[in-house]
C-alpha positions as CSV (number, residue, x, y, z in Angstrom):
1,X,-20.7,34.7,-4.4
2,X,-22.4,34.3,-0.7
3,X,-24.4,31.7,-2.4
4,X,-21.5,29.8,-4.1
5,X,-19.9,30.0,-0.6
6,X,-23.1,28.9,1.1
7,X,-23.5,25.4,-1.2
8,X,-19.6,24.7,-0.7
9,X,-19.6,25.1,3.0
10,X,-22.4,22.6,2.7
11,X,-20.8,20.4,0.4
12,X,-18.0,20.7,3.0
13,X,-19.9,20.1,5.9
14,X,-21.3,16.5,4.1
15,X,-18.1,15.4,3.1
16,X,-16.6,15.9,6.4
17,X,-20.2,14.0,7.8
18,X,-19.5,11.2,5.4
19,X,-16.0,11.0,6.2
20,X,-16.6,10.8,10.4
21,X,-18.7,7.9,9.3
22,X,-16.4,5.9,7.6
23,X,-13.1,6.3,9.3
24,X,-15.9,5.1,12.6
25,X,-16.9,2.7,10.1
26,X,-13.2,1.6,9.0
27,X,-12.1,1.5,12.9
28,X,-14.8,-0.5,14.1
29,X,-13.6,-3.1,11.8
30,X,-10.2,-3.3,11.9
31,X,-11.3,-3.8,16.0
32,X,-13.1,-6.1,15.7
33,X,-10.5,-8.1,13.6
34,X,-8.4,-7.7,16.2
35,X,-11.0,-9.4,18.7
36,X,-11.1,-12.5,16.5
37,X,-8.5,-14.9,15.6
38,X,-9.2,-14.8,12.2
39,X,-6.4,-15.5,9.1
40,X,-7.1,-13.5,6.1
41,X,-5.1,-15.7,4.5
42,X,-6.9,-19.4,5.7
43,X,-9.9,-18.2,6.6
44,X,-13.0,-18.2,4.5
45,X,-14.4,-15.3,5.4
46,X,-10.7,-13.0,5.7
47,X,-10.8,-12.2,2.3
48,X,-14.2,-10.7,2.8
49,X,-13.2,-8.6,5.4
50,X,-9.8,-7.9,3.8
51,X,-11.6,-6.7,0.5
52,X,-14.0,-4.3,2.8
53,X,-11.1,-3.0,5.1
54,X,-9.6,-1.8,1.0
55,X,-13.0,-0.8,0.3
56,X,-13.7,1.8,2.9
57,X,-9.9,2.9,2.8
58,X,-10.7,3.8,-0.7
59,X,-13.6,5.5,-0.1
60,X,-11.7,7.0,2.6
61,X,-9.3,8.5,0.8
62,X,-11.9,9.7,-2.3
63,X,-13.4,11.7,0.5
64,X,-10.0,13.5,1.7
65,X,-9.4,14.5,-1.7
66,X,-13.2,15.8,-2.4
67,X,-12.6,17.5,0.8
68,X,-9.2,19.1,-0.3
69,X,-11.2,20.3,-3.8
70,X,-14.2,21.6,-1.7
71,X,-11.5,23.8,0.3
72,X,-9.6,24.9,-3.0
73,X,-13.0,25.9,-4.4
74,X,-13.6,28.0,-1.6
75,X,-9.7,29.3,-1.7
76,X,-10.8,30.4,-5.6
77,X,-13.7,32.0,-4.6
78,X,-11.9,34.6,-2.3
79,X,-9.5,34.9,-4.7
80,X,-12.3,36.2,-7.1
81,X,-11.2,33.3,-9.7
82,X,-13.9,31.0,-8.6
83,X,-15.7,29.6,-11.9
84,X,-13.1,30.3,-14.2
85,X,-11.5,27.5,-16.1
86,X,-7.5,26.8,-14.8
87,X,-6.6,26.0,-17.9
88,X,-7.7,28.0,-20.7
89,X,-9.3,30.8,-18.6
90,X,-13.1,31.0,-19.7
91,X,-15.6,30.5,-17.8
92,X,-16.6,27.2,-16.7
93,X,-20.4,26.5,-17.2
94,X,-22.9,26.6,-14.7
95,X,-24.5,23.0,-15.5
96,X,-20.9,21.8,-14.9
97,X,-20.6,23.4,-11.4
98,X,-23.8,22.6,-10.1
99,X,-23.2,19.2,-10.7
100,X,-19.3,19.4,-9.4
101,X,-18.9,22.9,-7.6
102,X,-15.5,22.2,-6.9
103,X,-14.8,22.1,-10.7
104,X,-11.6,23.7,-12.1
105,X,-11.8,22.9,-15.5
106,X,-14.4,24.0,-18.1
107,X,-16.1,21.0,-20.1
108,X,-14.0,21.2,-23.0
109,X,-10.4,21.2,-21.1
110,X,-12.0,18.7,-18.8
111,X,-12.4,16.1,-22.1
112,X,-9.7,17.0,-23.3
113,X,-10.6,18.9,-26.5
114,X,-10.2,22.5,-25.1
């Protein structure tokens, strides 16, 4: 389980990397915004910025929520219940959490057929 632990702390720390970027990235925008006198509403280009300000809020919040699964994993993994499926209890595949170690569902509950 040190392993497991190891890849999620990483998986952690790049999240948290990524999300530092674009809350920077969201703030420097909404201030310089601010510094201009343009009308999202008249202006050409304010729907542009608009749509990116909801784009990066978006991504924003994806992050958050990756974040909160990453520490959930982790919470699963001291509890010893790490890999096993929340919903039918078997275990969940190891193809499935390489590619998504914060996974709490096996394949088959995931799609629906389990």
């Amino acid at each position: 389980m040190d392993e497991t632990r190891h890849r999620l702390a990483v998986e952690r720390e790049q999240a948290l990397a990524r999300l530092a970027s674009l809350t920077g990235d969201h703030e420097s925008m909404v201030a310089a915004s601010l510094d201009t006198n343009a009308d999202d509403e008249h202006d050409p280009e304010g729907a542009t910025i608009a749509f990116e300000r909801s784009q990066i809020g978006a991504l924003v919040r994806q992050v958050r929520h990756h974040v909160a699964e990453v520490d959930a994993a982790l919470e699963r993994v001291d509890a010893g219940t790490y890999g096993a499926c929340e919903r039918c209890g078997t275990a969940i595949g190891e193809a499935r959490l390489d590619a998504l170690p914060a996974a709490r569902t096996c394949i088959a509950c995931a799609s629906g057929s389990g």
